[in-house]
N, C-alpha and C positions, 0 to 999 in steps of 0.2 A: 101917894096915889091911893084913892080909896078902895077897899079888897075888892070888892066888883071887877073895878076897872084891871088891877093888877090880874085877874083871874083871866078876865074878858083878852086883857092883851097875851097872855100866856099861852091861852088857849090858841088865839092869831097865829102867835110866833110858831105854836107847832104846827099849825095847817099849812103856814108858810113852810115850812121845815120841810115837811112831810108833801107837799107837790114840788119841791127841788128835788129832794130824794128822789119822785116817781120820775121826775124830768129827767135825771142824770141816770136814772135806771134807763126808760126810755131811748134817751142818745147811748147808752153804751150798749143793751138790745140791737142797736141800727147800726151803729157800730161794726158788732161782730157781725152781723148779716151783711153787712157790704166787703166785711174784710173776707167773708166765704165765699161771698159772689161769683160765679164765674169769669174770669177775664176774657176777655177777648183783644189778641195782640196781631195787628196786623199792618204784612209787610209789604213795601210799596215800591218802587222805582221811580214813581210820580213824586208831587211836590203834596203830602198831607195835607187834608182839609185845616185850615184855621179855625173853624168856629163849625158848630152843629154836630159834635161829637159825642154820642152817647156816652152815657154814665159806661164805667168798667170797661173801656175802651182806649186803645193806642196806638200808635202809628210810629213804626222803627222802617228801616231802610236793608236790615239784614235781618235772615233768621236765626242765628245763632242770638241775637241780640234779644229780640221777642221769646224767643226759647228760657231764657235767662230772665223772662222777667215775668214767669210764670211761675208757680208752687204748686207744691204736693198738696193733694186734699180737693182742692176746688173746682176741680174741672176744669180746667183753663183750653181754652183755644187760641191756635196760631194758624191766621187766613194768609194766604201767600196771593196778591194779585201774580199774574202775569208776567214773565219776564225771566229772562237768565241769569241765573248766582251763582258764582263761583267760589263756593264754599264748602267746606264740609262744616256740619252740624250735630252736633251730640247731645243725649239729654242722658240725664243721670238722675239719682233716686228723688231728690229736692223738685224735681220735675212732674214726678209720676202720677198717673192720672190725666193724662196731656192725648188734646187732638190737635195735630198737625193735618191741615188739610188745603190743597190747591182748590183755586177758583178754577182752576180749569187743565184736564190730564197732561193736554199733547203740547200748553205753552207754558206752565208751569215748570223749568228746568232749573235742575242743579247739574252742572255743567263741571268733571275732575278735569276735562281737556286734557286725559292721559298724562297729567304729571303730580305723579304722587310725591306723595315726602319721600323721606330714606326709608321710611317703613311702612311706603302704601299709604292709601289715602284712600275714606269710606265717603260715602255719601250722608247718608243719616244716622248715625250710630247709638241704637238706644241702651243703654248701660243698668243691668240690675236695676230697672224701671218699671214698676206695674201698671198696667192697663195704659198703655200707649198705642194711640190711633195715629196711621201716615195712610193718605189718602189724594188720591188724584192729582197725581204729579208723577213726571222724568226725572228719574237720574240715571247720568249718562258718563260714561268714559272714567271713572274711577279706579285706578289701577293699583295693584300691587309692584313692586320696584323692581322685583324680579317676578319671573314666573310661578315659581315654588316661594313668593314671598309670604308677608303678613297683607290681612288687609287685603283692600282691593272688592272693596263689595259697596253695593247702591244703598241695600237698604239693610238694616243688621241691628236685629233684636236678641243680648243676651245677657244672660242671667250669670255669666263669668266661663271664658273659655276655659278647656281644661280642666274645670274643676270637681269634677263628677258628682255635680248636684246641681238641682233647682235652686237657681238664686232668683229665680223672679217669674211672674205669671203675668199672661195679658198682653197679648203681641194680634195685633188687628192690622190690618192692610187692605185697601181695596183699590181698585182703580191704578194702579200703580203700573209703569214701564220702568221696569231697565234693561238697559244696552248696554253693551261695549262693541267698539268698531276694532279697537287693536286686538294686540295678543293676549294682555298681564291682566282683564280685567278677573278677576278673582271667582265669587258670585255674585249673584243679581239680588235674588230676594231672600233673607237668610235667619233663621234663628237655631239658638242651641241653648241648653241647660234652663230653657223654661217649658213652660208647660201654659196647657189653655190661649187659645188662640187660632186665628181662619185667616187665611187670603184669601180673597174675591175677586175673578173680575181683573185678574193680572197677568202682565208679559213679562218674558226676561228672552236674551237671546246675544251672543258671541261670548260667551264665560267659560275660562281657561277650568274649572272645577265645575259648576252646573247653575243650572239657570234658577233650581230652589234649593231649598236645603233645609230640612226639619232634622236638628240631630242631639242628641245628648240628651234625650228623654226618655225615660222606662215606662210610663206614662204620660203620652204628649199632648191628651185632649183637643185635637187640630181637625182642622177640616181646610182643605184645599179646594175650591168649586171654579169653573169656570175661567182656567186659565190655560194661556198660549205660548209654550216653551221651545224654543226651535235654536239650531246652531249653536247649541253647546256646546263642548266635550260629554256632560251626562246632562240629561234634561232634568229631571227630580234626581237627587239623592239626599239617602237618611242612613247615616251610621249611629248604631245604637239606639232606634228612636223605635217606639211599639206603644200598645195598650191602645187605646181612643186613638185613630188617628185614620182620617178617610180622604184619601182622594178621588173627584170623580167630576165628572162632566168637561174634564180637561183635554186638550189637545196636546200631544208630544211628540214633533215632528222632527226630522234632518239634524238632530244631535247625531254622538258620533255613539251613544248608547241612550237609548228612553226611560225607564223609570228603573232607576238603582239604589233599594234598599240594600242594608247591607251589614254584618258584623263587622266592626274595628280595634282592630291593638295596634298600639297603645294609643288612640287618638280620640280624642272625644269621651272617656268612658264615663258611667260603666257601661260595660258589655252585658250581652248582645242584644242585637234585633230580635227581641218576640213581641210579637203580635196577636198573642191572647189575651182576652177580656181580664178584668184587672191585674195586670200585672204587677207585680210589687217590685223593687229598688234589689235587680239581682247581686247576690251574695257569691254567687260563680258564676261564670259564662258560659254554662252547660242549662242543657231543661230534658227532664226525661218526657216523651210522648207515649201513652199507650195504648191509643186508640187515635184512629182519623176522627173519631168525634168530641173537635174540640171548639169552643166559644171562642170564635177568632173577632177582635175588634179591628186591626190594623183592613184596612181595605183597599183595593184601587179598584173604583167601578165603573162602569160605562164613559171611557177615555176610548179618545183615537189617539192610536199610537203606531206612527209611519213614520216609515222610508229613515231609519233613525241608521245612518250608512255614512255620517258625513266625515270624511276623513281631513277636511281641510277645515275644521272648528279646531278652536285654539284649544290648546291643550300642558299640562302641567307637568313633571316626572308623576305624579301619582295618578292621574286619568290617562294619560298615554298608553299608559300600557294596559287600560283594563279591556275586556275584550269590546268589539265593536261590531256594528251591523246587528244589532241585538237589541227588542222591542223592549221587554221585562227583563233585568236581567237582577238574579236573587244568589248573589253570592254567603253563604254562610246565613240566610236569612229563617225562622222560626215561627213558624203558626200566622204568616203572612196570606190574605186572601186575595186574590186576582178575579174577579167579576164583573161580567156582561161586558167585555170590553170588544174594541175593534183592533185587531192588531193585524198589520200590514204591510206589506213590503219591504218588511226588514231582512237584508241582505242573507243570513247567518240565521237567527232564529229567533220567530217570534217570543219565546218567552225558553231562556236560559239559566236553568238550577245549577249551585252546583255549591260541595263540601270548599271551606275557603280556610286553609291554614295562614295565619296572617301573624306576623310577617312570615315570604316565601320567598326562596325556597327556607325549609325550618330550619329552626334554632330554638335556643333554651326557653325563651321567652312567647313561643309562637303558640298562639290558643287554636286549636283545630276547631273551628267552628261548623257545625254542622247545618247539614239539609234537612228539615225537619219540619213535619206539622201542617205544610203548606198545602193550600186550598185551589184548584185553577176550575174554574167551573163557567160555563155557558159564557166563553168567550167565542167571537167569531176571527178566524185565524183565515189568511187571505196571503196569498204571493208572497210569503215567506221563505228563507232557504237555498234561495237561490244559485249559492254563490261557486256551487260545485264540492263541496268538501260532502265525506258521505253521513257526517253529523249536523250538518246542515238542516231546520226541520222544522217545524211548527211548535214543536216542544224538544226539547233535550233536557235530560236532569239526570245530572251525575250525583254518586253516594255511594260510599259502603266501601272506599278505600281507607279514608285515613283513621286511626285511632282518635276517638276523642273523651276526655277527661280522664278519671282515675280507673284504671283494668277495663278500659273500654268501654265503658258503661252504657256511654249517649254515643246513638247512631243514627243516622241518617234514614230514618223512618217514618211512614205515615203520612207523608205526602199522597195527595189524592186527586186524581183528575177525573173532571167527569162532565157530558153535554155539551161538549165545546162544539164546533163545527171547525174542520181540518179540511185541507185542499191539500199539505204535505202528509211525508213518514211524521212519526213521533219517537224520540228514543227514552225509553225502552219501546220497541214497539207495539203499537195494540195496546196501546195503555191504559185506556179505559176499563181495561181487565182487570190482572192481578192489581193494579194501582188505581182502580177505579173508586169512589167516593164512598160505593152500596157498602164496600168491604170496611169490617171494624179495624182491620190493622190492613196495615202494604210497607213491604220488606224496601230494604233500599233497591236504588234505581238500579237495573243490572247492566249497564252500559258501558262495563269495565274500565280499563285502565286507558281504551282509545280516549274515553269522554273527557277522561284529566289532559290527554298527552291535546284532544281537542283547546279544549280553555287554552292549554298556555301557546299554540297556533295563533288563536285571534289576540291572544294580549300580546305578541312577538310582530304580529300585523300591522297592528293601531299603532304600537312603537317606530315600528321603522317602513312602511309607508304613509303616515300620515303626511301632510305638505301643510298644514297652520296657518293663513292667512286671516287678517281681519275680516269679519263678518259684517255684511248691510244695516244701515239706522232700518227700522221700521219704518213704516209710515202711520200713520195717528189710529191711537186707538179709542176706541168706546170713554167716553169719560161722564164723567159722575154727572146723572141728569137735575140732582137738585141739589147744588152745592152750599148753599146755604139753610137747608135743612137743618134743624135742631141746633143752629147759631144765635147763641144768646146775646144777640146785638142787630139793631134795625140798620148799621151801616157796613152787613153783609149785603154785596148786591151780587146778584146776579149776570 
C-alpha cells in the first residue's frame, strides 16, 4: 500500500477507534444515569399492566417485595394502590433513602389482625435507615404477644433500640393512622435513637404504651404538627428525648395521661430529658440550672389537651401505674417549655411536675431525676381538678424532697410559671410569685411531702381502678391531597 494510502487509512482507523470510544463512553454515561434513576415500585392487588410501562418502573403484588427491590442512594419509591396487606414490612440500611407512600390514607391498610409472632409483630419497621418517608396509609392491629411484650407498633423508625446512640437520621411521616382495637397493641407512631425528623398530619389511638413516642435523643431535631392522639394509656411520651424538638398545633384528648416527657432508667438511655437549646450527648443525668433564664428548645405549643381521664385505655405494667387524669404531666423532666396551649378538663391536673426517682421505690441503681428549668407560660387552664383530692389543680409541681446526684448538688430549681389564665388553686400557691418567670432564680416547689404522698395516690388509681378494654377503629381521616406529587413516573395515578 502506497504511504498516503497507508497514512489516509491509519488515520480512518483511529477516527474509527476514537467514536467507538466516545460511543461506549456515551452508553456507559447512560448507563450509570439509569442505574441512579429513581425507581418506582408499585404494589397492586390488580392484575399489572402488560405493556405501557414506563421506564424505571414495576409492578410486585407485596410490599416487603417492592421494598426489596429498591437501593440506597437513589431515591426509590414504593406506591401502594388500595387494598389490605397482611404483612409486616421492614426496610434496612441497603434501602435508605426510600419513600414508601399510599395512594390513598383511609384504604391503604396493613392489617396485624391482632396476631403477632412469639415476639409481637410491627407494621413497618424501619431499621438504622436514613431519610425514610411512610406516608398516607393505615396500619392497624399490630400487637405485642403479651402486654409488657416486644414489638407491637404500626409504624417504627430506629436507629438501634437500647443502644444509647444515634444510629440513624431521617424519620418523616405524614398522613398516617394507627389504631389498635385490642389490648397488646404496643405504639402507634414511634421513633428512638435517631435524630432529625417530623410527623404531620397523623392519628394514633388504643396503645397499651402511647400513641407517639419520640425517645433516645439528646438532640431530636423533630417537629410534631397537626396530629390527633386520643385513647391511649399516655398520648405523646419522650423518655430521654430533648434539644430541637417541638410539638404543636396538636390535639391530645381521652388518654389515660396527655403529653409525657420524661427522664428513664435504665431504658432508652442516655439520660435525661433536657430541653435546652443545644444540648450535648449527657455525660451524667444531672444539669445544674442557675437561673430561670434559660434557651429552652424542647416545646409543646398551642395543643388542646383534654378530658385525658380515660381509665379504660389499655394499659401495660409500666403505664398503669403512672398517674392519670393529668393533661401535661413532666416527671423528672429539664428545661422543657409548655406554651400557649389549651388544657382542659383533666380530671387531676392540668399540668403535673414533679422530682422522679426511677426505679421506685429506691434502690442502688435509682437516678433521682429532678424538676428543673421548666417553662409554663400563657397557657389557658379550663375545668381542670376536679376530682376532689386537695392537690387537685391547674398546676401542681412537686421538688425539693429527694437528694439528687453527688452531696446534693442538682435540685429541683427554677421552674417558672407565668401569664397563664387559671379557673383553679395552683400548688404551690400563687405561683406566679415567688415561681413566677420576672424572677432570675425560684426555689423548689414548696408543696411538701403531701405532693409525693399525692403522685403516688394517682399512680396506686390508674393501677387498680382502671377496667382496659379495646378502644373504637376511627373513622377516615384527612389524606394526602396530591399523592402523586413529586412521583418520578407518569403511571402514578391519581
Amino acid at each position: 500500500m502506497p504511504p498516503t494510502r497507508r497514512i489516509l487509512a491509519g488515520f480512518s482507523a483511529r477516527i474509527a477507534l476514537a467514536a467507538l470510544l466516545s460511543l461506549g463512553a456515551c452508553l456507559a454515561l447512560a448507563a450509570g444515569a439509569l442505574a441512579k434513576s429513581p425507581q418506582v415500585e408499585i404494589v397492586t392487588q390488580a392484575e399489572p399492566p402488560t405493556e405501557g410501562i414506563p421506564a424505571n418502573t414495576h409492578y410486585f403484588s407485596t410490599i416487603q417485595a417492592a421494598v426489596n427491590a429498591t437501593k440506597k442512594g437513589r431515591g426509590d419509591w414504593v406506591l401502594i394502590e388500595p387494598g389490605t396487606y397482611h404483612e409486616e414490612v421492614k426496610v434496612t440500611r441497603e434501602h435508605a433513602e426510600l419513600h414508601i407512600r399510599g395512594m390513598n390514607r383511609n384504604t391503604v391498610i396493613l392489617d396485624g389482625q391482632h396476631e403477632p409472632a412469639e415476639n409481637g409483630s410491627n407494621g413497618i419497621l424501619v431499621e438504622k435507615a436514613n431519610d425514610v418517608w411512610i406516608e398516607n396509609m393505615t396500619a392497624r392491629n399490630f400487637d405485642r404477644a403479651t402486654p409488657d411484650g416486644e414489638n407491637g407498633n404500626e409504624f417504627w423508625w430506629t436507629g438501634g433500640d437500647e443502644s444509647g446512640k444515634d444510629g440513624a437520621h431521617g424519620w418523616w411521616g405524614n398522613y398516617l393512622t394507627a389504631y389498635d382495637t385490642g389490648l397488646n397493641g404496643g405504639y402507634g407512631i414511634f421513633t428512638n435513637n435517631e435524630k432529625e425528623g417530623s410527623w404531620e398530619h397523623v392519628y394514633a389511638s388504643g396503645f397499651n404504651d402511647s400513641g407517639l413516642y419520640i425517645g433516645a435523643c439528646w438532640e431530636c431535631r423533630a417537629l410534631v404538627n397537626d396530629a390527633t392522639i386520643e385513647n391511649n394509656a399516655v398520648g405523646y411520651s419522650g423518655s430521654n428525648s430533648g434539644g430541637r424538638l417541638v410539638i404543636e398545633n396538636s390535639v391530645f384528648r381521652k388518654n389515660s395521661a396527655g403529653i409525657v416527657p420524661n427522664g428513664e432508667n435504665p431504658g432508652d438511655p442516655p439520660p435525661p430529658s433536657n430541653g435546652m437549646c443545644d444540648a450535648k450527648k449527657p455525660h451524667k443525668p444531672y444539669h445544674v440550672f442557675t437561673s430561670t433564664n434559660i434557651a429552652r428548645c424542647t416545646i409543646y405549643k398551642k395543643n388542646l389537651v383534654t378530658e385525658n381521664n380515660n381509665l379504660e385505655a389499655p394499659a401495660n405494667p409500666s403505664t398503669e401505674v403512672a398517674p392519670w387524669g393529668v393533661g401535661v404531666e413532666l416527671p423528672g423532666v429539664m428545661a422543657d417549655e409548655i406554651r400557649e396551649n389549651t388544657i382542659t378538663k383533666n380530671v387531676n391536673n392540668g399540668v403535673l411536675g414533679f422530682e422522679y426517682p426511677n426505679p421506685y421505690p429506691p434502690q442502688a441503681s435509682t437516678i433521682y431525676f429532678q424538676l428543673s428549668g421548666n417553662k409554663i407560660v400563657k397557657n389557658t387552664f379550663e375545668e381542670n381538678g376536679t376530682n376532689g383530692n386537695e392537690y387537685n389543680s391547674d398546676i401542681t409541681l412537686q421538688g425539693g424532697i429527694f437528694p439528687a446526684g453527688p452531696k446534693n448538688k442538682y435540685k429541683s430549681v427554677n421552674n417558672c410559671v407565668s401569664e397563664n389564665s387559671f379557673t383553679n388553686i395552683t400548688w404551690p400557691h400563687n405561683i406566679e410569685t415567688t415561681w413566677g418567670c420576672q424572677n432570675e432564680t425560684t426555689p423548689p416547689p414548696a408543696s411538701g411531702p403531701g405532693a409525693l404522698g399525692y403522685v403516688e395516690i394517682l399512680s396506686f388509681e390508674s393501677a387498680t381502678t382502671r377496667k382496659p378494654v379495646g378502644q373504637p377503629a376511627p373513622g377516615p381521616q384527612e389524606t394526602m391531597p396530591e399523592p402523586c406529587k413529586g412521583v418520578p413516573s407518569t403511571a402514578c395515578k391519581e
